[in-house]
Structures are given as structure tokens and as C-alpha cells.
C-alpha positions as CSV (number, residue, x, y, z in Angstrom):
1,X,0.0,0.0,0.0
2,X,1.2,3.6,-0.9
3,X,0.7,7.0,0.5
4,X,2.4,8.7,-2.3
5,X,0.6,11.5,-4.9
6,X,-1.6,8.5,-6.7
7,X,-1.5,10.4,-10.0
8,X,0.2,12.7,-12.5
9,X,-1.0,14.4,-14.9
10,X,-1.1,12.3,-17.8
11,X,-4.3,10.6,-17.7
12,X,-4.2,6.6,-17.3
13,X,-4.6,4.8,-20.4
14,X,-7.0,2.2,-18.9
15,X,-10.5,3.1,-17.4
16,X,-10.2,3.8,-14.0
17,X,-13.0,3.0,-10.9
18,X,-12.1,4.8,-7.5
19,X,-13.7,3.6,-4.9
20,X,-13.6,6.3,-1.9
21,X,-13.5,4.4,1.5
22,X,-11.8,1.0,2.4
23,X,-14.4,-1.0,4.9
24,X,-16.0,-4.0,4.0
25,X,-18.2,-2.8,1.0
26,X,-15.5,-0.9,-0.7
27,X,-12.6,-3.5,-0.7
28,X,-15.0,-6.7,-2.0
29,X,-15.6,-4.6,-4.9
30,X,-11.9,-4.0,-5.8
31,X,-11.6,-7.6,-5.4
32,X,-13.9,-8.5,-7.7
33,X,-12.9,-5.5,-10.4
34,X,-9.4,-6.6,-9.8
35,X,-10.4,-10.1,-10.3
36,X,-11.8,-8.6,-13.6
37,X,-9.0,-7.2,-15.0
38,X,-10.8,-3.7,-14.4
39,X,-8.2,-0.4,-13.3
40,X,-9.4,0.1,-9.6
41,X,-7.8,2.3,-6.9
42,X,-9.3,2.4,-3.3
43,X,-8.8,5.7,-1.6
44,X,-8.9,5.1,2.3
45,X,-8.6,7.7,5.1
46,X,-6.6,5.2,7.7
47,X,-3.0,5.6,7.7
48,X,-2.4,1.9,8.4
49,X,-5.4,-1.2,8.3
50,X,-4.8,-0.9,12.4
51,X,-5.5,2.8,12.3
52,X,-9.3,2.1,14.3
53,X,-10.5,-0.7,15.7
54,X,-12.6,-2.4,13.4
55,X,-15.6,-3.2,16.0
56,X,-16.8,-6.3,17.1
57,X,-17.3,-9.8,15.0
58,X,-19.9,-9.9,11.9
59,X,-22.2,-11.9,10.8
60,X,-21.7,-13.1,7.2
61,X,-25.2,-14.7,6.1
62,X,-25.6,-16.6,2.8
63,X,-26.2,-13.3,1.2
64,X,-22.5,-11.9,2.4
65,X,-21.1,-15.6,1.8
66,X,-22.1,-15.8,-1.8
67,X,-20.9,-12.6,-2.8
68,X,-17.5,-13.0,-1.3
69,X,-16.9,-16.1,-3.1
70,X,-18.0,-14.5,-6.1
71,X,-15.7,-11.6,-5.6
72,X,-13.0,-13.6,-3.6
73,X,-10.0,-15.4,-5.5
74,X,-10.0,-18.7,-4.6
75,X,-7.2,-19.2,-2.5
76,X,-8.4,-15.8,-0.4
77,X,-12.2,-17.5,-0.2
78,X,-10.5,-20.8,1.3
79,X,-8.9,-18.0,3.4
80,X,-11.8,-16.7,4.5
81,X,-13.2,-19.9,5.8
82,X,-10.1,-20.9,7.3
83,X,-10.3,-17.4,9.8
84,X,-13.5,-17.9,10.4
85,X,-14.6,-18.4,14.3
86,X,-17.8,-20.4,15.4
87,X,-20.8,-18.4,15.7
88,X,-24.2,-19.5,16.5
89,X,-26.3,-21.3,13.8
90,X,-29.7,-20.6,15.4
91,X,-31.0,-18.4,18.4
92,X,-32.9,-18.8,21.3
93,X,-35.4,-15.8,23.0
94,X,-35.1,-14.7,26.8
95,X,-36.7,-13.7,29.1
96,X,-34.0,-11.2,31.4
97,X,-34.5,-14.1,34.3
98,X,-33.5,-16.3,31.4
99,X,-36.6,-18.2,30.6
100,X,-36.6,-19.8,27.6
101,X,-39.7,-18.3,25.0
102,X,-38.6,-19.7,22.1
103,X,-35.6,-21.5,20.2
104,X,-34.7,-21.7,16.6
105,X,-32.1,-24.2,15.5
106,X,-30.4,-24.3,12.2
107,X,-28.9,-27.3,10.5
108,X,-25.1,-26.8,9.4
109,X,-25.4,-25.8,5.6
110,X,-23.1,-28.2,3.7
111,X,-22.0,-25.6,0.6
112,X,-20.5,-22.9,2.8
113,X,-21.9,-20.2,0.1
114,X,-25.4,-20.5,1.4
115,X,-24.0,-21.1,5.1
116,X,-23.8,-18.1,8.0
117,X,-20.4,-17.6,9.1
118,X,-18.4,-15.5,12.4
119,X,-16.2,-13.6,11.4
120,X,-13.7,-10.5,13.2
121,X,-14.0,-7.2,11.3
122,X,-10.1,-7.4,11.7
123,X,-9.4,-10.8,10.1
124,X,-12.3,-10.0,7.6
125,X,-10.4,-6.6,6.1
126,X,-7.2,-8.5,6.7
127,X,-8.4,-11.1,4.0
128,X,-9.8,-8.3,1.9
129,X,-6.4,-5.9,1.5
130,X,-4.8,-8.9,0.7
131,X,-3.1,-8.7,-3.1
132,X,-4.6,-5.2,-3.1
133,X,-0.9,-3.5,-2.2
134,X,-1.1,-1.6,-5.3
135,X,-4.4,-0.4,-5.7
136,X,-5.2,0.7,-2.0
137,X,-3.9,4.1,-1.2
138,X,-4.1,5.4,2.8
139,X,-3.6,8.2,4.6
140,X,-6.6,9.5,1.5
141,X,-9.1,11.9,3.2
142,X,-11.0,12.6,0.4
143,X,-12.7,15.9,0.5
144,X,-15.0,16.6,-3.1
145,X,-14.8,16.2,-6.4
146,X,-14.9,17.5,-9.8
147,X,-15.8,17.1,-13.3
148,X,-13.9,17.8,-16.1
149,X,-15.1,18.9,-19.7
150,X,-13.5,15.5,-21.0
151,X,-16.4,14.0,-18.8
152,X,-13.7,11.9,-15.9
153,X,-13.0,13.3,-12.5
154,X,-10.7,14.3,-10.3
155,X,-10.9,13.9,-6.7
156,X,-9.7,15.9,-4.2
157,X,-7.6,14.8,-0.6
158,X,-7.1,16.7,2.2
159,X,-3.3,16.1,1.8
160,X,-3.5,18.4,-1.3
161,X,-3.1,15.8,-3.4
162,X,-5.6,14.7,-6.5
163,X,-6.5,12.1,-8.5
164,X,-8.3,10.9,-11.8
165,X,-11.1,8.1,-12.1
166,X,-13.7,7.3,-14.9
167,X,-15.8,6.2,-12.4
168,X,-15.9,7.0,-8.3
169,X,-17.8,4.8,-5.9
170,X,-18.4,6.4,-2.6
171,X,-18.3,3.6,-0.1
172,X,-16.9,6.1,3.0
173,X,-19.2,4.6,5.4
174,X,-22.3,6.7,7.2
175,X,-20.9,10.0,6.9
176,X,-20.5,9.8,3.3
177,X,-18.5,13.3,1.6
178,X,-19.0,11.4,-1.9
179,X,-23.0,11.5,-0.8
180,X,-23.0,14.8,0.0
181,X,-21.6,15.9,-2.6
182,X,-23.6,13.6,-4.9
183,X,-27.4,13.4,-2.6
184,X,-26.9,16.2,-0.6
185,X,-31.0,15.8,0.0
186,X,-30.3,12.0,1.1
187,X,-29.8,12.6,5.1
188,X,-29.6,10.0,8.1
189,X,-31.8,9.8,10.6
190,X,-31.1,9.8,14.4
191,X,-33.4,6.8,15.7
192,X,-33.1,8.3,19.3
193,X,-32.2,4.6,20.3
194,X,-28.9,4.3,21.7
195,X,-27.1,0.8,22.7
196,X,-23.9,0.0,25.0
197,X,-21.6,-3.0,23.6
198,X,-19.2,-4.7,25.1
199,X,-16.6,-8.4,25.1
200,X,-17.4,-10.7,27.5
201,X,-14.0,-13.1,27.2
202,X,-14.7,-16.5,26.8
203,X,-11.9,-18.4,29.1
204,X,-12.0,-22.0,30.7
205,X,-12.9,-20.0,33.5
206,X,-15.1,-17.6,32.2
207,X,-17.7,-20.3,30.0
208,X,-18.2,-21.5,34.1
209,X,-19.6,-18.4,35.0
210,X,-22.7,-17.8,32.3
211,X,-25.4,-20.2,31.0
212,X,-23.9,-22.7,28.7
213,X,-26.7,-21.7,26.4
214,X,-24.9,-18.4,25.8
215,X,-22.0,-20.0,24.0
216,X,-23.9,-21.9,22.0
217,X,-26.5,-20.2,20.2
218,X,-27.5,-16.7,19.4
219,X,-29.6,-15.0,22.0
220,X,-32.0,-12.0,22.2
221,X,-33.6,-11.2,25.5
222,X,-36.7,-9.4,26.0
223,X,-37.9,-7.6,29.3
224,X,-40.9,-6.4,29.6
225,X,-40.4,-3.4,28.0
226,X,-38.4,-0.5,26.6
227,X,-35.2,-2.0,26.0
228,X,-33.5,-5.7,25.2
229,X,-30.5,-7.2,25.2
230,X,-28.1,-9.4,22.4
231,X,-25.7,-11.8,22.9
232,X,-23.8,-13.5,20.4
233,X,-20.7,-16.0,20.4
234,X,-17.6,-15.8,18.3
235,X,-15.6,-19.0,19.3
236,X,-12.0,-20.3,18.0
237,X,-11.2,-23.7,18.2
238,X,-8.4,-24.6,21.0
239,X,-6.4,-26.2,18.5
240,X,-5.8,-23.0,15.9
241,X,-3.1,-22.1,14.7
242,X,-1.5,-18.8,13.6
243,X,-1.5,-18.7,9.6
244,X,1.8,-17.7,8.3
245,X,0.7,-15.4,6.0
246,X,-0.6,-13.2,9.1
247,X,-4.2,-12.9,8.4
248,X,-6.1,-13.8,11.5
249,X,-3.1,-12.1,13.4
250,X,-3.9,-9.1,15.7
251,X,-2.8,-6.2,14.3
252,X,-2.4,-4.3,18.3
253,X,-1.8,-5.6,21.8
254,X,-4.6,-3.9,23.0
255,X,-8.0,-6.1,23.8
256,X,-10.0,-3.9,21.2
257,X,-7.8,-5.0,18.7
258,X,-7.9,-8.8,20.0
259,X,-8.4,-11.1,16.8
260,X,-7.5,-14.4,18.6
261,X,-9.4,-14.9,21.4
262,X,-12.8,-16.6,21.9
263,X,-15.8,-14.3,23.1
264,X,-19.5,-13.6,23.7
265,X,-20.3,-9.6,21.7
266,X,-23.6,-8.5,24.0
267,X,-25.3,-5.0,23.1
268,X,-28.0,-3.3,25.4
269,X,-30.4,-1.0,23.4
270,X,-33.2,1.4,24.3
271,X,-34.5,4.6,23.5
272,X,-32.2,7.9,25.3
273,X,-35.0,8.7,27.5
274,X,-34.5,5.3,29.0
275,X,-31.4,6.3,30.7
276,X,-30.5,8.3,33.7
277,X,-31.2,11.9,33.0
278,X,-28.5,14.5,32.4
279,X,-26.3,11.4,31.2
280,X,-23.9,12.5,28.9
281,X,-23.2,8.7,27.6
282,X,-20.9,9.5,24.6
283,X,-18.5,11.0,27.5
284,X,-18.3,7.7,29.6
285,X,-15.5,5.8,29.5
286,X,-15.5,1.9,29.6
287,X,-16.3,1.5,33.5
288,X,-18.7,4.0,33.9
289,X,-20.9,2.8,31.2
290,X,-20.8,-0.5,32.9
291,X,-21.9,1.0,36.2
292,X,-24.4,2.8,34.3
293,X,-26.0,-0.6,32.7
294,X,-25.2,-2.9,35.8
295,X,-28.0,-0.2,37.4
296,X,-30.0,-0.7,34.3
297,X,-30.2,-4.2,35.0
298,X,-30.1,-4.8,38.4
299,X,-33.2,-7.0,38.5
300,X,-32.1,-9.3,35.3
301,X,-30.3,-12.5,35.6
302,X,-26.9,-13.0,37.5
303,X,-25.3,-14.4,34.2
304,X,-26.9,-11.2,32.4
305,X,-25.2,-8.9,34.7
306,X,-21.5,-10.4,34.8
307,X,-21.5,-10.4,31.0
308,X,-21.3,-6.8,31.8
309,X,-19.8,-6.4,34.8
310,X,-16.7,-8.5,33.7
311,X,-16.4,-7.9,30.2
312,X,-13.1,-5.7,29.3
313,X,-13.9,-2.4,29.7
314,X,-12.1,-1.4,26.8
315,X,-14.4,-2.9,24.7
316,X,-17.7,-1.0,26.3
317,X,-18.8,1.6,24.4
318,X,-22.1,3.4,23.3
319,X,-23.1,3.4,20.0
320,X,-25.8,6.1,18.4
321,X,-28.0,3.9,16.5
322,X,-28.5,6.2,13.3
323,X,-30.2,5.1,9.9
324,X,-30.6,6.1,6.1
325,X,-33.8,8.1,5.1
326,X,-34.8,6.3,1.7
327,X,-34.9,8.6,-1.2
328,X,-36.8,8.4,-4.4
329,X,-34.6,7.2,-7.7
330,X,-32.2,9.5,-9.1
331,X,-30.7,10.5,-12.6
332,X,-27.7,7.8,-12.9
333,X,-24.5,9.1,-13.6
334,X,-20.7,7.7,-13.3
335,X,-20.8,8.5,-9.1
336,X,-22.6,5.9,-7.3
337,X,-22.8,4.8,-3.8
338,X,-22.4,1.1,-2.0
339,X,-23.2,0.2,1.7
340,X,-23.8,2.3,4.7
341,X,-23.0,5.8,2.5
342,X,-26.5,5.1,0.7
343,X,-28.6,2.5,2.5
344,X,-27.3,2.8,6.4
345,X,-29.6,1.0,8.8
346,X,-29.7,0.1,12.3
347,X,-27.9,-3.3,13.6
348,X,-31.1,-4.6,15.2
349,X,-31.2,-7.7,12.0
350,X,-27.5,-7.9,11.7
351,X,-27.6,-7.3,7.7
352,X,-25.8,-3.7,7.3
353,X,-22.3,-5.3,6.3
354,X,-24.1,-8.2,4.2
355,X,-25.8,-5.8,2.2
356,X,-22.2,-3.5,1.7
357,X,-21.4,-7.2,0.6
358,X,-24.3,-7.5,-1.7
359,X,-23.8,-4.3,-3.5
360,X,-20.4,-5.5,-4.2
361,X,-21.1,-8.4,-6.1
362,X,-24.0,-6.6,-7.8
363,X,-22.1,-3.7,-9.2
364,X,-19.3,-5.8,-10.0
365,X,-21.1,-7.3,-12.5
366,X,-22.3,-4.5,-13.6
367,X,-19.4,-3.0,-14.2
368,X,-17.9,-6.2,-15.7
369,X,-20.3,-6.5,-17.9
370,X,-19.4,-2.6,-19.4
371,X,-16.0,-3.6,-19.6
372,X,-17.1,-5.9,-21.6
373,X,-18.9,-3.5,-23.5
374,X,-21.9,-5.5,-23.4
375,X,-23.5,-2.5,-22.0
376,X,-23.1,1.2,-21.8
377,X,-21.5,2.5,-18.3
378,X,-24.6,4.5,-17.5
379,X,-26.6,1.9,-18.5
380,X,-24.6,-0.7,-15.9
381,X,-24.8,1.6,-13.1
382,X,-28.6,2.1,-13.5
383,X,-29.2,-1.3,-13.6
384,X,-27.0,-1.8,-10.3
385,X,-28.5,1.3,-8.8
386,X,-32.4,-0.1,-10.0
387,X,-31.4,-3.3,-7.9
388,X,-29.5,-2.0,-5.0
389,X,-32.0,0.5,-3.8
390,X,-34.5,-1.8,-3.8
391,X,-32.8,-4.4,-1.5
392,X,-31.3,-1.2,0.4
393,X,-33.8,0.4,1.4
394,X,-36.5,-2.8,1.8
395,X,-33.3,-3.7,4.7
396,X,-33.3,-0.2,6.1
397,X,-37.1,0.0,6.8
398,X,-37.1,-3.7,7.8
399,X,-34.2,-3.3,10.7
400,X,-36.0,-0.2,11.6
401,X,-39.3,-2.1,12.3
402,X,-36.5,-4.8,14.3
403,X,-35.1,-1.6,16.2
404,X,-38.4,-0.3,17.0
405,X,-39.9,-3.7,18.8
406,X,-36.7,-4.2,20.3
407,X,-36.9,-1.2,22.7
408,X,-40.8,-1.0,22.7
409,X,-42.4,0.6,25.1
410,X,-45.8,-0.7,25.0
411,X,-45.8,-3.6,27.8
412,X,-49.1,-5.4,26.7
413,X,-47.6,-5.6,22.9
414,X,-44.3,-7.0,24.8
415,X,-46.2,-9.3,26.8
416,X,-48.7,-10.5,23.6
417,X,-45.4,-11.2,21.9
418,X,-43.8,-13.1,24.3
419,X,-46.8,-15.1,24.7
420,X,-47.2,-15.8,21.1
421,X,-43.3,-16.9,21.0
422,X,-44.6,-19.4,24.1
423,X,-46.9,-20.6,22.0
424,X,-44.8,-20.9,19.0
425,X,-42.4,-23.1,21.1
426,X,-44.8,-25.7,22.3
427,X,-45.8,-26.4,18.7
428,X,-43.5,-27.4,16.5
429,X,-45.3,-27.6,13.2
430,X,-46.4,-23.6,14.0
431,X,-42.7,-22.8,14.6
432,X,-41.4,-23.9,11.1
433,X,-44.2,-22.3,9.7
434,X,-43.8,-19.2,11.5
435,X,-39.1,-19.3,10.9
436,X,-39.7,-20.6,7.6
437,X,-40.7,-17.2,6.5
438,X,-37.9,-15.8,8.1
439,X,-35.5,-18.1,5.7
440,X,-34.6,-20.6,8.5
């Protein structure tokens, strides 16, 4: 990877897609349009991949597996599986005292394209930079772009330097500058919900302290009302090794950087009125936010409680829970947008970074195809754009219907639910009928 002035001013001689923004979204589909033979340069604003911490594991579901082994090489797709810890392949619903309402269990998929997969964000953009030295430029803040009369663009970095594309893809995350540039009408919304997340540290010792159900599956846990809780597992085996290429290596000693050790992700989540008043949360450290919660909580279950009162407090922090307004169609042109800098949505389903994954794989074959010349560029990027805002959108307004239950305040629509989960549970023909809509 380079840092140096990307371009001169003779103008390539091959077309040339810039992608603005290296997360998930942005580096699949240089993968793939490398994988294509197509010019791509990534412009990222990190000085190194271990600039940030990457947050906590993701979820890759069949839609985000199928799209990286489309976009993967092969060798980098074994990769992938290979780094891979063991998430949950169903989930159960809780009470907070830890009554069962309802469990869902899913049968190992056997063609790990249509399978759900655990994965760290770290290991994950580890995989994704990799054989993509030349094409992924940091220390890039990019701050606008330009048109020029010969119809490309040239895109402008806080560093002072510039440089040329045929085609720019803003993939820089929530607070897109390509979007406002582009869609300066397409805004996010604040939800007013705001969650605490945390690592509880899965050790021999540790797994004896919490409900062996919580290492084992997916849980969500419903109180009565006005908030809920998540916990999810991200387990190595105890016989891994190290690869030698690096990738699954952590990048920092510091526990928010951790890529190798085995864990349980919770997130707490309700609406800001919800907690103490005068509460500045996005100015409490680690601990305080703990003690904050712990308070929340007092009356939940034991095992509830010391996933927060003994995870790392270096990995507690509170996360605004923030979402895409969806906006009408607009005019294609050679700017598009991929992932959370068009279609951003709240966490509540689990699908932001599968659809970023999605949009790859769907305008890399757009844009494949126009190499090809099988299609005009405007043409490729309408279709993609047709398709993408569709899905996009259909996820944003679905995880805000998720996000809205979750934290619901209405405690007779909480308790009908949970009853109707009771009832799902004691009949099992009901239950598939009832999951199988929900594709498990």
C-alpha cells in the first residue's frame, strides 16, 4: 500500500474505478474488479489497516457468503473460511430471568456459500487488503470532487493531493462526503435509540460463569419493555493455529484489537429517555458505562449482569443507532454509492455489512459487464442502482421495524409477543411455519 501522490497528470490509459472508502463494501468490490481485469484504486482515510479498531465480530449470512466467493479469489475464499470463528447457527429468546420463550435451530449448511459464518471485522479486512498493495492508497481523506469537460473526475484529498477516475464509488461509510456531494438531500436519521456493547472473554474459566446456552447459540432477551438485550458467540477452536501469511493475526496488543481470542459480543439497546437523565453517555469511558447498565439491570439475571460487569472495559462503548432516510430514484451518472453511505440501517437484524457485501457483487457485474462492452457504463450503473436501492432500502425500513420492537415501550404488545413466542415453542409444526418465512 502507498501514500504517495496517486497520479500525475497524464491521464491513465486504462478506465479507472475509485472507490472512496476501504471498509468492507468498498474492498470486496476492488476484489472483484481486480479479479476482472478492471483499473481500480481504493482511496482510504486510515493511515495503516490498524488505524481504528474495526468493532466487534460480523455476521456473514448466505447473502454476504455468496458474494465474497464470487468476488473472492479462490485461494483468499479458502482464506476466508479458514479465519472464520464459530458463531451461533440458530437463536434462542429470553426472558431477562432467562426463561426460555422460544428456540430456533439451524442445520449446518453443507456448501459454505449459502452457510452463515463469524467472522472478526479485523481478520475479515485482513483477507480483503490482501493482493490489493497496489491499488489501496491510505492516509486518502477525500474531500470533493470535480468534473472535467473530458467528462472523468478528479478527486480531491485533504493532503492536497488529486486524483483521476472514470468512475468513483463512494463507499466512506455513514458520513458519506462522496454522498454529500452527490445526494446532498439524502440525510440520516437519528433513531433516538442508543445501545452500549461490550466483550465478554470466553476463558476456561469464564464459559463456568454464564449459561452454557450463551456460548452456544444466538440470544435475544426481552424484558418487559423499553429495552433488550443481544448476545452473540464468536468462538476459535483450542487447537488453531497462527496462519503464516498473518491474516487472522492481531494487528495491536490492546483487547480492542484482539483477533484471537474466543468471546461472547452483548449489546443493550433502548430509546435515550430510557437512561439516567443528564447522562452524557458518549463521554463515559468503559467502566462508567458498565456501572451505568449494571444499574439498568439490576433486577435481570446473574449471568446477564457479569457479562457486563466482567467484560473488558475497553471494549464497552455506546453506539448512536443512526439510519438512512430512503430517497426516491435519481438521474444515474458515473458516481454511485455502495453500503452504509447510501442505504445505512440500524444493527437490530444484523444485515448492514451483508448488504455493503451485496452491492459489491452486484455492481461488479455491472461494471464487468461494461467492460465488456456488453452495456453502456450509465446503463450498468442504472441497472446496479435499480437493484441496489430496492434491496437497500427494503433492509433499512425492515431493521427499523426490528429496532423499534426491540426497545418497545408498550408492555401489553411486549407481553402478547412473548406469549405468542410461548406458543410458538410448544408447537413445533407452528414454529417452522412461523421461521420458515424468516428463511430458517
Amino acid at each position: 500500500m502507498t501514500n504517495q501522490r496517486v497520479h500525475g497528470s497524464t491521464a491513465p490509459a486504462a478506465p479507472t474505478i475509485a472507490i472512496i472508502g476501504g471498509g468492507i463494501g468498498g474492498l470486496a468490490l476492488a476484489q472483484g474488479l481486480h479479479r476482472q481485469g478492471i483499473t481500480v484504486e481504493v482511496y482510504e482515510r486510515d493511515r495503516t489497516p490498524a488505524d481504528r479498531a474495526q468493532g466487534y465480530r460480523v455476521h456473514v449470512n448466505p447473502y454476504g457468503a455468496a458474494a465474497l466467493h464470487e468476488l473472492l479469489p479462490p485461494h483468499l475464499w479458502k482464506t476466508f473460511l479458514e479465519t472464520t470463528g464459530t458463531g451461533a447457527q440458530g437463536f434462542e429468546m429470553l426472558t431477562e430471568r432467562m426463561k426460555t420463550l422460544v428456540t430456533v435451530d439451524v442445520a449446518p449448511e453443507n456448501d459454505p456459500t449459502q452457510a452463515h459464518h463469524s467472522v472478526s471485522r479485523i481478520t475479515l479486512r485482513q483477507v480483503l487488503l490482501n493482493g490489493l498493495d497496489d491499488n489501496v492508497h491510505l492516509g486518502k481523506t477525500f474531500t470533493r470532487y470535480e468534473k472535467r469537460s473530458d467528462g472523468r473526475f478528479v478527486c480531491h484529498f485533504s493532503d492536497g493531493t488529486t486524483a483521476l477516475a472514470d468512475v468513483i464509488v463512494g463507499a466512506d461509510g455513514t458520513n458519506s462526503r462522496v454522498r454529500a456531494q452527490y445526494l446532498p438531500h439524502a440525510q440520516r436519521l437519528d433513531t433516538g435509540i442508543r445501545a452500549i456493547a461490550g466483550k465478554y472473554l470466553l476463558t476456561p474459566e469464564s464459559r463456568r460463569r454464564v449459561d452454557a446456552r450463551l456460548h452456544r447459540t444466538s440470544a435475544v432477551v426481552l424484558p418487559p419493555a423499553g429495552c433488550g438485550m443481544f448476545v452473540a458467540p464468536h468462538i476459535y477452536d483450542d487447537d488453531s493455529e497462527l496462519r503464516v501469511d498473518g491474516i487472522g493475526s492481531t494487528d495491536r496488543d490492546v483487547s480492542t484489537y484482539d483477533n484471537t481470542s474466543s468471546y461472547l459480543l452483548w449489546a443493550f439497546a433502548a430509546v435515550g429517555d430510557r437512561f439516567p437523565a443528564d447522562t452524557d453517555l458518549a463521554g463515559l469511558d468503559g467502566p462508567a458505562l458498565q456501572d451505568l447498565l449494571v444499574g439498568m439491570i439490576e433486577r435481570w439475571h446473574p449471568d446477564l449482569r457479569t457479562l457486563v460487569t466482567e467484560a473488558d472495559p475497553d471494549t464497552v462503548t455506546v453506539l448512536p443507532i443512526r439510519m438512512s432516510e430512503p430517497i426516491p430514484r435519481w438521474t444515474p451518472s458515473k458516481v454511485t454509492l455502495l453500503g452504509d453511505a447510501i442505504h445505512a440501517m440500524t444493527p437490530m437484524r444484523g444485515i448492514g455489512a451483508n448488504t455493503a457485501l451485496r452491492d459489491a457483487r452486484v455492481l461488479c457485474r455491472q461494471l464487468a459487464s461494461a467492460h465488456r462492452g456488453d452495456a453502456e457504463i450509465i446503463t450498468a450503473i442504472d441497472n446496479y442502482e435499480a437493484e441496489m436501492t430496492e434491496y437497500g432500502f427494503d433492509a433499512v425500513r425492515s431493521s427499523q421495524r426490528s429496532a423499534t420492537k426491540f426497545v418497545g415501550e408498550n408492555r401489553f404488545a411486549r407481553a402478547a409477543f412473548k406469549t405468542f413466542l410461548r406458543t410458538v415453542q410448544s408447537c413445533p409444526p407452528l414454529k417452522r411455519k412461523v421461521f420458515a418465512k424468516l428463511g430458517l
